[in-house]
C-alpha positions as CSV (number, residue, x, y, z in Angstrom):
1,X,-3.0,-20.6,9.2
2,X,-5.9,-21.2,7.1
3,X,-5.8,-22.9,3.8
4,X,-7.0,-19.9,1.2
5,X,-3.4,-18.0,2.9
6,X,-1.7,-20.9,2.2
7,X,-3.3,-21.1,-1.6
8,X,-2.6,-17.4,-2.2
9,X,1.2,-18.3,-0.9
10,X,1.8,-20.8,-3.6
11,X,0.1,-18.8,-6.5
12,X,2.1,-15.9,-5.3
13,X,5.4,-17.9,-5.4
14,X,4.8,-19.0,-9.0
15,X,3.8,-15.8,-10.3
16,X,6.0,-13.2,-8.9
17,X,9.5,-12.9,-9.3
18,X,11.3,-14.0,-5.5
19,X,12.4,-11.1,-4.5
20,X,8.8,-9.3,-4.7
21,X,7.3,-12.5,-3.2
22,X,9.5,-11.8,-0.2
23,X,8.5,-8.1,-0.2
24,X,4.9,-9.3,0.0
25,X,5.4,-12.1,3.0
26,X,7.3,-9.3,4.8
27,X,4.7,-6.6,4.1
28,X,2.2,-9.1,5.4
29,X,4.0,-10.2,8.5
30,X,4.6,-6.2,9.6
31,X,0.8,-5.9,8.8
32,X,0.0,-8.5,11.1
33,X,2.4,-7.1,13.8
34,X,0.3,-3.6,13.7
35,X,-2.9,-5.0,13.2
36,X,-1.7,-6.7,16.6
37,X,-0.4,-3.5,18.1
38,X,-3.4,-1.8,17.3
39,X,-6.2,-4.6,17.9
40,X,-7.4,-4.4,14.4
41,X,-7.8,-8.0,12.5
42,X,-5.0,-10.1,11.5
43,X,-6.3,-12.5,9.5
44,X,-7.6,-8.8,6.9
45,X,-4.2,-7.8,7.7
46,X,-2.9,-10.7,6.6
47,X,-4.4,-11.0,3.3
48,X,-3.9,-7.2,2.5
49,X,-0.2,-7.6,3.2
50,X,0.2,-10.6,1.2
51,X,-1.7,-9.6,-1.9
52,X,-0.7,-5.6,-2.0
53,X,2.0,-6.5,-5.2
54,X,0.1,-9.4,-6.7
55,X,-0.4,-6.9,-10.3
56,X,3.5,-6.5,-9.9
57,X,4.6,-9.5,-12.3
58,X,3.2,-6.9,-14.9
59,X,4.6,-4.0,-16.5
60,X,3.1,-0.5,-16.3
61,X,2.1,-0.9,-20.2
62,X,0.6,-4.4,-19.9
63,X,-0.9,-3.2,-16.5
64,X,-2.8,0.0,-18.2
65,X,-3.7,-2.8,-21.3
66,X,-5.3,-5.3,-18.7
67,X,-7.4,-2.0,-16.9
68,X,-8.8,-1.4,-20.1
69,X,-9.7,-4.7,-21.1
70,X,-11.4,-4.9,-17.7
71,X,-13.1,-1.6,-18.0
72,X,-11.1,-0.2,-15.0
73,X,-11.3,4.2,-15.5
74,X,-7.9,5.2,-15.3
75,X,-7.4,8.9,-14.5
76,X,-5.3,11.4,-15.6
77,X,-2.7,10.8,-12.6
78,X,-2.4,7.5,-13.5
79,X,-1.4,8.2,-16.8
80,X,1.3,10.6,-16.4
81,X,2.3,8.0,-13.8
82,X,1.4,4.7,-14.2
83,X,3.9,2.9,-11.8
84,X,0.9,3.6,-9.1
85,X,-1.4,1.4,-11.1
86,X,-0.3,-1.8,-9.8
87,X,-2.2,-0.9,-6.8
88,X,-5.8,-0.6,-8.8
89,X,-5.2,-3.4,-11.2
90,X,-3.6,-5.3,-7.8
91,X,-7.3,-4.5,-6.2
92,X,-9.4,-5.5,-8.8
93,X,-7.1,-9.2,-9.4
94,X,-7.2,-9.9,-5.6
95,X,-10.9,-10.0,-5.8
96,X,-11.6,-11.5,-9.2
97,X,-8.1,-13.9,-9.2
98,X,-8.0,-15.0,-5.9
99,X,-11.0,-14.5,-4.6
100,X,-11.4,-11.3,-2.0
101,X,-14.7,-9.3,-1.8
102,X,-13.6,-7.6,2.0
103,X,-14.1,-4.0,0.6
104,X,-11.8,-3.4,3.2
105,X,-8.9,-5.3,2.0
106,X,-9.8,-4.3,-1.4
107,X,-9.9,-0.7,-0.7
108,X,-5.8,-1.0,1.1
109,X,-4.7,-2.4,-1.7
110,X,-6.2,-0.1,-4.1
111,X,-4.6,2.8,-2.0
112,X,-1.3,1.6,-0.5
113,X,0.5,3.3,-3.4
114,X,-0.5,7.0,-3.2
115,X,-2.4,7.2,0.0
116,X,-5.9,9.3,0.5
117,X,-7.3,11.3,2.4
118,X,-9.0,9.7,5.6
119,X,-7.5,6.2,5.3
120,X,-8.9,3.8,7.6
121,X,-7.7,1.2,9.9
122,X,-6.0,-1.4,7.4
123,X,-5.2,1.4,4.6
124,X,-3.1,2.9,7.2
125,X,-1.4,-0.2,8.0
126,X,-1.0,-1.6,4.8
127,X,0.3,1.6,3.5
128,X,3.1,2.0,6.3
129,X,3.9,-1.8,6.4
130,X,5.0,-1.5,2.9
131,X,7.3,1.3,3.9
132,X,8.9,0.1,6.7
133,X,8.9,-3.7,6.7
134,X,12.2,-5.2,7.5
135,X,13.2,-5.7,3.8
136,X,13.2,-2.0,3.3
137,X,16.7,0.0,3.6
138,X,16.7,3.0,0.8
139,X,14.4,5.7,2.8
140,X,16.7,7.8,4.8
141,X,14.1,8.0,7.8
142,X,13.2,4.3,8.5
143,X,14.5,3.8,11.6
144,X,12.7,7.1,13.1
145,X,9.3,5.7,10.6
146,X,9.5,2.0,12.0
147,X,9.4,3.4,16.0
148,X,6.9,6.3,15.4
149,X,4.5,3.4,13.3
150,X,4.1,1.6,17.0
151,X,3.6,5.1,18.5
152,X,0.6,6.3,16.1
153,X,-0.3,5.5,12.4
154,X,-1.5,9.0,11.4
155,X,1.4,10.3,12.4
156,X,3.3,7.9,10.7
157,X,1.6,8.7,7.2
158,X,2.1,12.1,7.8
159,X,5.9,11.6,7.9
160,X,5.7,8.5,5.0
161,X,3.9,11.4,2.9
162,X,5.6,14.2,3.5
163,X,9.5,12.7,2.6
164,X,7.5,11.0,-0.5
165,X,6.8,14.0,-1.3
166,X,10.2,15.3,-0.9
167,X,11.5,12.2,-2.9
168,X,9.5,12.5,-6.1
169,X,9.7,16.6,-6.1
170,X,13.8,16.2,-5.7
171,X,14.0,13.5,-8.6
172,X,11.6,15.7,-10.8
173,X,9.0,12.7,-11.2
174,X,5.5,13.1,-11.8
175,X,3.5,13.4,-8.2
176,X,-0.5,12.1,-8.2
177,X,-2.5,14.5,-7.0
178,X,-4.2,11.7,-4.5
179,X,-0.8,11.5,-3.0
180,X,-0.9,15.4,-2.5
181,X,-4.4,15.6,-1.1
182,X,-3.3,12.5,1.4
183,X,-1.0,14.8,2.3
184,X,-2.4,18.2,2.8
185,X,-5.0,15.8,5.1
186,X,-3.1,14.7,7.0
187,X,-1.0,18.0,7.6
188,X,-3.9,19.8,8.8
189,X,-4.8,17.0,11.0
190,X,-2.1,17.6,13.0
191,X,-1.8,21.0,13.0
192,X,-5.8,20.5,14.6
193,X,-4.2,18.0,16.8
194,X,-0.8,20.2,17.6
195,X,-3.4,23.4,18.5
196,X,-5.9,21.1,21.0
């Protein structure tokens, strides 16, 4: 293990509460463990697992106070549901607190909340990890989304969307429409692949 994980441990230990610092080792384990499966790299993996939360220790209100002060554009989405924001602020401190320019990594963590259209390699990773790693025990599908996630990550979005979807409709909460076009890509990609 190199020394900056080990640096980015400690800082995370002493600024996130304990039970989100073991979200985030988890999260970065079960990205390493499909970057293995699917021969991406671990050490990005890694690093994208690990720093996915790091905006977390804020609220939504200071969150949307520290985008501004930083100039980040927050959209209208974001507004009307601003407990996706950690994921922008979370990409802009992993680069300018602790040090990450990987646009890669940068761009997983700025998406792992809502999803997009397209995601590559390590969106799609980091985005299911932090759905199904082992912590994890609300979502009513896990045990059929932690086997398909070995079998095929698009698929595996697909499924993570659609009952995210189903969640936020049945509770009446606000949806971002970056979740919804995730989803209607992903949908037609596999009604592409279903009709091949």
């Amino acid at each position: 293990m190199d020394s900056q994980i080990l640096a980015i441990r400690e800082k995370l230990k002493d600024k996130l509460d304990p039970m989100r610092y073991e979200h985030s080792i988890s999260v970065s384990y079960t990205c390493m463990n499909l970057a293995m499966r699917y021969g991406y790299d671990m050490d990005k993996a890694e690093l994208a697992g690990l720093l996915h939360d790091c905006a977390k220790r804020y609220t939504d209100q200071i969150i949307i106070q520290k985008c501004a002060k930083h100039k980040l554009e927050l959209t209208e989405d974001e507004r009307q549901a601003p407990a996706v924001l950690h994921a922008k602020y979370g990409a802009w401190m992993a680069c300018n607190k602790f040090g990450i320019s990987d646009p890669e990594i940068l761009n997983a963590i700025a998406c792992h909340t809502t999803g997009k259209p397209d995601m590559k390699w390590l969106d799609l990773i980091l985005y299911i990890a932090d759905y199904i790693e082992p912590r994890r025990y609300k979502a009513a599908n896990l045990a059929e989304m932690r086997k398909l996630a070995y079998v095929n990550l698009e698929d595996t979005a697909y499924e993570i969307l659609s009952s995210t979807l189903t969640y936020l409709k049945g509770k009446g909460s606000y949806i971002d429409s970056m979740t919804l076009k995730a989803y209607s890509y992903y949908q037609a990609l596999r009604s592409t692949q279903e009709g091949e």
